[in-house]
C-alpha positions in Angstrom: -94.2 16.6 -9.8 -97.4 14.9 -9.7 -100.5 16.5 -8.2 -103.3 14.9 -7.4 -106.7 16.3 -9.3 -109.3 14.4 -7.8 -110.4 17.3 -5.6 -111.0 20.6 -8.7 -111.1 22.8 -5.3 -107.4 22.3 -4.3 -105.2 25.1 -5.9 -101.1 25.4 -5.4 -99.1 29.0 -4.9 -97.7 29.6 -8.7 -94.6 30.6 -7.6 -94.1 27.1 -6.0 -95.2 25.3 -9.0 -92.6 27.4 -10.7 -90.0 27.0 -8.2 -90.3 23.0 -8.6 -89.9 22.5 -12.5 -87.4 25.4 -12.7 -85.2 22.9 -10.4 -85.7 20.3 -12.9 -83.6 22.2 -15.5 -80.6 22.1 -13.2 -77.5 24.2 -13.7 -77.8 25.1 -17.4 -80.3 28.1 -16.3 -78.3 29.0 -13.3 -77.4 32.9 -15.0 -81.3 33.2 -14.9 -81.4 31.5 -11.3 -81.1 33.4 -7.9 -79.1 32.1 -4.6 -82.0 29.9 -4.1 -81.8 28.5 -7.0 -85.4 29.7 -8.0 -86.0 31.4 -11.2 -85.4 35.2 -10.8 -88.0 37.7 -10.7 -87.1 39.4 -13.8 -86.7 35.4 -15.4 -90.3 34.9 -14.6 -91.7 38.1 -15.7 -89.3 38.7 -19.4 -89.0 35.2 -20.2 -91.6 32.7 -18.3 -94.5 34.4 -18.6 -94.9 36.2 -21.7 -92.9 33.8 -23.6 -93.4 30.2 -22.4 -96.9 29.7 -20.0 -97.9 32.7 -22.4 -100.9 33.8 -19.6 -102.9 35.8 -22.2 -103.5 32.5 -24.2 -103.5 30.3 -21.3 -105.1 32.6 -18.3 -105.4 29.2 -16.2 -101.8 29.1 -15.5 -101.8 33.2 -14.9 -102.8 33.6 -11.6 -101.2 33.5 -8.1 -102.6 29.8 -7.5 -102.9 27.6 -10.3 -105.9 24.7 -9.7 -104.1 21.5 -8.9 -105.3 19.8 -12.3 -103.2 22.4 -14.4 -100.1 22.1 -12.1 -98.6 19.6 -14.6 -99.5 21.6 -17.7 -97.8 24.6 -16.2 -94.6 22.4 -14.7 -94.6 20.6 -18.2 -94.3 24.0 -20.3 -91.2 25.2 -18.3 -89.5 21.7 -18.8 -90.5 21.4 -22.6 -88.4 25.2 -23.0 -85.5 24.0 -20.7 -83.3 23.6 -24.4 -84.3 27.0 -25.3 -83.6 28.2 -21.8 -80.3 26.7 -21.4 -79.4 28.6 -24.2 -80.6 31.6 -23.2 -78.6 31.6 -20.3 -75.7 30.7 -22.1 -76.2 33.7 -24.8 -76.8 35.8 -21.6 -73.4 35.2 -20.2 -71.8 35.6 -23.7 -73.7 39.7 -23.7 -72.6 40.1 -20.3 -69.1 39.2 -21.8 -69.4 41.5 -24.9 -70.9 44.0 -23.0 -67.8 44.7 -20.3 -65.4 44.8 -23.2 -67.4 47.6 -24.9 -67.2 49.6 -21.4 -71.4 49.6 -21.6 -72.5 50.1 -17.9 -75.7 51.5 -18.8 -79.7 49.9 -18.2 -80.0 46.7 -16.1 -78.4 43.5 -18.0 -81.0 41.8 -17.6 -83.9 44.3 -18.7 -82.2 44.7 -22.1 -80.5 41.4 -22.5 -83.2 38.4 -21.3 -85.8 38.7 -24.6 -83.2 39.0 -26.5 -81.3 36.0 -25.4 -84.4 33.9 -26.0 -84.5 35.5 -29.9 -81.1 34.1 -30.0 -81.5 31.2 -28.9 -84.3 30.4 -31.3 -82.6 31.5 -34.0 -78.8 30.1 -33.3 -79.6 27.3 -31.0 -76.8 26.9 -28.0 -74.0 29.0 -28.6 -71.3 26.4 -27.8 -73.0 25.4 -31.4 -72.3 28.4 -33.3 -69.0 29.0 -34.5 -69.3 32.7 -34.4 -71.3 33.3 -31.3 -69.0 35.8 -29.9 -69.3 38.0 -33.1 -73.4 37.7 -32.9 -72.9 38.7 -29.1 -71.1 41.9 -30.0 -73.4 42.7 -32.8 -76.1 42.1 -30.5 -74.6 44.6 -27.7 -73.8 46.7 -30.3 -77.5 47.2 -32.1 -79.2 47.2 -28.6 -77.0 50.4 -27.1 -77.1 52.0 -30.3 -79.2 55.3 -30.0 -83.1 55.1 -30.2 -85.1 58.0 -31.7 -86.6 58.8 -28.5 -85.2 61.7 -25.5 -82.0 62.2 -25.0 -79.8 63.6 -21.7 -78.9 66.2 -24.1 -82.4 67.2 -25.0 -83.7 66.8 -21.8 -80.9 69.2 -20.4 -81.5 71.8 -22.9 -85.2 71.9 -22.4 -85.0 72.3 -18.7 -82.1 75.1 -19.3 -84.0 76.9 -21.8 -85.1 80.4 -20.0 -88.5 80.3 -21.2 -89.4 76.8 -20.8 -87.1 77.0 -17.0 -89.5 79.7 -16.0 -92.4 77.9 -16.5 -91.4 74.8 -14.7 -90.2 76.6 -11.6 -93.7 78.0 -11.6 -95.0 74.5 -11.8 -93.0 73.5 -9.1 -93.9 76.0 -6.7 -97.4 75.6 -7.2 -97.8 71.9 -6.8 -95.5 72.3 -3.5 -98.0 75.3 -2.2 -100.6 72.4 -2.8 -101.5 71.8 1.4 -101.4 67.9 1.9 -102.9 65.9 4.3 -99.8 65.5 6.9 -101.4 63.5 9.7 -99.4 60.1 9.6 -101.9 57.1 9.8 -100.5 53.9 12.0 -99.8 51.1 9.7 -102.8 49.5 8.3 -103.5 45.6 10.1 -103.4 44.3 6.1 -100.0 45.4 5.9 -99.2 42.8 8.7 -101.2 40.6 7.1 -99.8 40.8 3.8 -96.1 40.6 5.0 -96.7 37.0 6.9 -97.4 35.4 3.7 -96.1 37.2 0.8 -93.1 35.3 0.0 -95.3 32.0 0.0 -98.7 33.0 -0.9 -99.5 36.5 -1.8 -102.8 37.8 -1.7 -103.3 40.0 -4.7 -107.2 40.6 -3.2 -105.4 42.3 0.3 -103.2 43.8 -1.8 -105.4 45.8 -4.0 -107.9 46.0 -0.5 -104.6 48.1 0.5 -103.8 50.2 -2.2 -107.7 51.2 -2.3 -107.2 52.0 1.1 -104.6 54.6 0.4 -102.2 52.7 3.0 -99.4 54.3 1.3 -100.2 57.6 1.7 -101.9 57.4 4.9 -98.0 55.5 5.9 -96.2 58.8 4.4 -97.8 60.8 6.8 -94.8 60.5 9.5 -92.2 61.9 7.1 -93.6 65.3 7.8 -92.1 65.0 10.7 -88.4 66.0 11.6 -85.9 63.6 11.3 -87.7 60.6 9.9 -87.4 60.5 6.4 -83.5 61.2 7.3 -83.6 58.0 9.7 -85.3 56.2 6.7 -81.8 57.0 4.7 -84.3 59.3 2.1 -83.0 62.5 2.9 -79.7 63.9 4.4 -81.9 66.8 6.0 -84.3 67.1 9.1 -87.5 68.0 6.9 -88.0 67.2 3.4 -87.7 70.3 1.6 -89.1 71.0 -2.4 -86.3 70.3 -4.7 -84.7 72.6 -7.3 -85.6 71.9 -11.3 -81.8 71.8 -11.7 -79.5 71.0 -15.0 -76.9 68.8 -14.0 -76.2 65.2 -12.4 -73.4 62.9 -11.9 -74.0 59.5 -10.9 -70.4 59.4 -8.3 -72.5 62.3 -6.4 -75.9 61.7 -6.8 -77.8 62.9 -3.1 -80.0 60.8 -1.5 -83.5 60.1 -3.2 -85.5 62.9 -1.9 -82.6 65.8 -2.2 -82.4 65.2 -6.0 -83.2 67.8 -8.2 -85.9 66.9 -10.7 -83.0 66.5 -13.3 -81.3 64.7 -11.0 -84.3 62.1 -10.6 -84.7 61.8 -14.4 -81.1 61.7 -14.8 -80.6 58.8 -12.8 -83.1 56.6 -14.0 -82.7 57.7 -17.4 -83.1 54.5 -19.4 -86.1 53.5 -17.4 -87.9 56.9 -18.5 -90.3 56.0 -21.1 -90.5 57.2 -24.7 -91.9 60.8 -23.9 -90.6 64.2 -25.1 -89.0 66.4 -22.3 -92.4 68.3 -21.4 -93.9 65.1 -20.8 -90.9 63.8 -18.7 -90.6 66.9 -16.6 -93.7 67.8 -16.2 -94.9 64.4 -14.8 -91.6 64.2 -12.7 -92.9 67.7 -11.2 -95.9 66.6 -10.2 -95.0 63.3 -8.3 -92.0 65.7 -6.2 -95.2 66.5 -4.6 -96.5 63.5 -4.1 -96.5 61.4 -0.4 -93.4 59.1 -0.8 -93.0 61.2 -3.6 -93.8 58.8 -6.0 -96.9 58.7 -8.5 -99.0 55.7 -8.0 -100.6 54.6 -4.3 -99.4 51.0 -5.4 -96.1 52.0 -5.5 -96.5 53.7 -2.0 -98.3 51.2 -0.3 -94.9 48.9 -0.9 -92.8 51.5 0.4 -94.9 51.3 3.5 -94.5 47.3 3.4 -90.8 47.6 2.8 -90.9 50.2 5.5 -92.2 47.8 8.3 -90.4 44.7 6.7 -86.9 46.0 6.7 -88.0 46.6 10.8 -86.2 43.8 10.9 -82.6 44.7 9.7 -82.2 47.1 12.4 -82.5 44.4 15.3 -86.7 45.0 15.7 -88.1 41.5 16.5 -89.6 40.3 13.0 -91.7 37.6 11.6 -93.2 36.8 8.0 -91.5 38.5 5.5 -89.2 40.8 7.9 -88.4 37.9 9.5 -87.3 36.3 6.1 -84.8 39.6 5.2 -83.7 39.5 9.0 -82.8 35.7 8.6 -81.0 36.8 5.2 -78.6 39.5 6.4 -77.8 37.8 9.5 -76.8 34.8 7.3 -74.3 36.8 5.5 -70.5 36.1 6.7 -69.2 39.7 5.9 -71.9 40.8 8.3 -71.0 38.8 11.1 -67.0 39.9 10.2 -67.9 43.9 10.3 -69.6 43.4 13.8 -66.9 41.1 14.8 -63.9 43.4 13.7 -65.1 46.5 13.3 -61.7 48.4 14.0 -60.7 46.3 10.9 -63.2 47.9 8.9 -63.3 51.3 7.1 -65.8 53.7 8.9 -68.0 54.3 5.9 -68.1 50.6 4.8 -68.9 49.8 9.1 -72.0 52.8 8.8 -73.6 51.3 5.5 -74.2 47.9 7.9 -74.8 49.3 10.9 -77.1 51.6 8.4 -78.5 49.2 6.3 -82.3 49.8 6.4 -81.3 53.1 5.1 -79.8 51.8 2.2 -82.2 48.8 1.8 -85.7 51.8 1.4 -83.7 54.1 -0.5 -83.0 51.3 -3.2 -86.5 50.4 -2.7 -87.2 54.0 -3.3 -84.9 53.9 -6.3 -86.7 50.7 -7.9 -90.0 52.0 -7.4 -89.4 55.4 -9.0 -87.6 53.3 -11.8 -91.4 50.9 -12.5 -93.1 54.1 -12.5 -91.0 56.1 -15.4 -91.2 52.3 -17.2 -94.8 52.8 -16.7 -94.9 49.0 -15.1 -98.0 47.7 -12.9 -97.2 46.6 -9.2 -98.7 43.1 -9.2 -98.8 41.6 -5.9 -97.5 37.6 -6.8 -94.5 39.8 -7.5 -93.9 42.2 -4.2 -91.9 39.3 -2.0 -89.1 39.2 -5.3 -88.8 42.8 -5.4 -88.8 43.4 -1.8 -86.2 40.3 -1.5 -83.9 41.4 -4.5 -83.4 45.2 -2.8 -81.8 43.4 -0.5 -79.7 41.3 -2.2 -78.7 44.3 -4.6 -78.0 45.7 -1.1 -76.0 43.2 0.1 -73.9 42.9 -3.4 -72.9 46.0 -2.9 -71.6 46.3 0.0 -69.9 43.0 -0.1 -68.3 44.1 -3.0 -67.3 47.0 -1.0 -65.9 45.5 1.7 -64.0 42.9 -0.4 -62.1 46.0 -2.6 -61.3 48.0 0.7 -59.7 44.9 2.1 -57.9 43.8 -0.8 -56.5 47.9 -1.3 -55.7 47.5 2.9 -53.1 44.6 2.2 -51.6 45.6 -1.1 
C-alpha cells in the first residue's frame, strides 16, 4: 500500500492500515484472523502491538490515526513479522491440539496461548520444522496450566466460609447496599450516538473519554431501578435487582444470570481473569462494585455497557444505523437465523428463545467481558470498543450455532 505523504496533515484510521498489511500475509495467520479476515482484537493487542509496531518505542504508529507518511513504516513492520507470525499461528493450533487432549477448558486460548506462540516461534521457528513440536506443545500446555503461587478457589472458598471473616463481609455488604444512589435514569447522552456511527471505522478516543467524564454510564444505569428492565436486558431473572448473597459455592452448568450471582459466584466465574490478589483483596473489591451502577467498578466500563445497550437496539428489530446497524447486518446474515425463524416448530423451544432473545444474551456476555477487564485490571481504550462490542456477538452467535447444530444432529440419530 502506498500512501501519498506530500500533504503531513492527512492521517489514515490505524485499524485500516492494519487491516491492509494483515491481508498481505494471506492464509498462514488465518488462526489469528477473524471472519473478515482482519487480524483479531486480541492479535492486535497480545501480539501486534506490544510485540511488533512496539508503540512505547515507536508512539507514531500508537495512536488511532497514523499520519499518512508513517503508513508504510507501520504496514512494513507487520509484513517484515509475517514468518514469525505464520508460525505463531501454526504453534497456536498445535496448543489448541495439546490442550483438548489434556481435557484443559480453563482461561481463554487465546489470552494464555498468543505470547507464548510468538516465544515459540522465535525460538523453534515453524513447527512443520521441528521434529518434536508436538512434545514442546504439550510441555508448553503443561507449564502454562500448572499452578501459580497466587489465590486459589480453595482459598478463596475457605476465606469467605470462615465465620469470622463471613461476618465481616456480610456487614460490608449491607452497608455499601444501604449506600442511597442516585436512581434517576438519564436519556442516553447525543455522544453515545455519535460514537456508535463511527466506531468500527474511526473511533474517537477524545468523545470517548468526553463520555466517560460525563458519567454516561452511570447516568444510562439509572433505568434499571426500574421493574422489569434489567430482566428485559437478560441481567437478571427478577423484576428489581436485589443485593446478592456473599455465598460459598458455584458451578459453571448453573451459574444465574450476571446480576443474581453471589459474590462467590462472580469471582468464581471469572476466576482466572482475577488478578494476583489475596482473598480480602478479591472480595472486598468484588463487594464494593455489587453496589455499583451496572454493577461494575469503572465509569469506562459502564459507559460501554450503555453503548452496547443502544447498539444491540438493533438485534431486536429497532431500526439501526452505525454500529447497531453493523451487528443488525451481522445476525441477519447468519443462515441458522433465518432457519430458526423459518422453522421454528423444527426447533427446540430453548434454542428458538435464545434467538428470539438474543440482545439478552449479547449484554449479558458484554456484562461478562466487562467484569472479566476489570478483575484483569485492563484499561478500556476506545480504538478497541468496535472489536469488543463486535466479538460479543460473534461469541454469541458461536454459541448458539453450535447449539443448534448438536440439538439437530441428537433430533436425527
Amino acid at each position: 500500500m502506498t500512501v501519498s505523504s506530500a500533504d503531513p496533515g492527512v492521517t489514515l484510521p490505524r485499524g485500516m492500515v492494519i487491516a491492509r498489511a494483515w491481508a498481505d500475509l494471506g492464509d498462514a495467520v488465518a488462526p489469528l484472523s477473524n471472519a473478515s479476515g482482519h487480524p483479531l482484537a486480541r492479535t492486535v493487542k497480545l501480539l501486534l502491538d506490544p510485540l511488533v509496531l512496539r508503540p512505547v518505542l515507536n508512539p507514531h504508529l500508537a495512536s488511532g490515526a497514523v499520519a499518512a507518511e508513517h503508513a508504510d513504516e507501520l504496514r512494513a513492520a507487520i509484513v517484515a513479522a509475517g514468518p514469525a507470525l505464520a508460525a505463531t499461528a501454526a504453534w497456536f493450533q498445535l496448543l489448541k491440539k495439546a490442550r483438548r487432549k489434556a481435557g484443559i477448558t480453563d482461561g481463554h486460548p487465546q489470552d494464555l496461548y498468543f505470547q507464548h506462540c510468538y516465544e515459540l516461534a522465535h525460538r523453534y521457528g515453524h513447527p512443520e520444522s521441528t521434529p518434536d513440536a508436538a512434545r514442546v506443545a504439550s510441555g508448553s500446555i503443561a507449564d502454562l496450566h500448572a499452578p501459580a503461587d497466587r489465590l486459589t478457589v480453595a482459598e478463596l472458598r475457605r476465606f469467605v466460609t470462615d465465620p469470622a471473616n463471613r461476618a465481616e463481609l456480610t456487614r460490608l455488604l449491607r452497608a455499601v447496599w444501604s449506600v442511597p444512589r442516585e436512581q434517576e435514569h438519564v436519556p442516553a447522552d447525543a455522544g453515545v450516538t455519535g460514537f456508535l456511527a463511527t466506531c468500527a471505522t474511526d473511533p474517537d478516543p477524545r468523545l470517548f473519554s468526553s463520555l466517560v467524564a460525563r458519567a454516561a454510564g452511570t447516568g444510562g444505569a439509572g433505568e434499571l431501578a426500574q421493574p422489569g428492565v434489567a430482566r428485559s436486558y437478560g441481567l437478571t431473572d427478577r423484576s428489581r435487582i436485589t443485593p446478592p448473597e456473599l455465598g460459598d459455592s458455584a458451578s459453571k452448568r448453573q451459574l444465574p444470570r450476571p446480576l443474581d450471582r453471589s459474590v462467590f459466584e462472580r469471582l468464581f466465574a471469572a476466576f482466572r481473569q482475577v488478578a494476583a490478589d489475596d482473598a480480602d483483596t478479591v472480595v472486598r473489591a468484588e463487594i464494593h462494585r455489587t453496589a455499583q451502577p451496572w454493577q461494575l467498578a469503572d465509569e469506562a466500563s459502564r459507559v460501554v455497557m450503555v453503548l452496547g445497550r443502544e447498539a444491540s437496539a438493533g438485534l431486536s428489530g429497532e431500526q439501526a444505523t452505525g454500529a447497531g446497524g453493523r451487528l443488525r447486518s451481522r445476525w441477519a446474515r447468519e443462515a441458522y437465523v433465518r432457519r430458526v425463524l423459518r422453522m421454528p416448530s423444527a426447533v427446540p423451544g430453548d434454542l428458538l428463545a435464545d434467538v428470539h432473545g438474543v440482545r439478552g444474551a449479547y449484554l449479558r456476555r458484554l456484562w461478562v467481558r466487562l467484569h472479566g477487564r476489570e478483575l484483569r485490571r485492563e484499561p478500556l481504550a476506545a480504538v478497541e470498543l468496535w472489536s469488543l462490542l463486535d466479538g460479543v456477538l460473534r461469541s454469541v452467535i458461536m454459541d448458539q450455532r453450535d447449539r443448534l447444530r448438536s440439538a439437530l444432529e441428537r433430533a436425527v440419530r
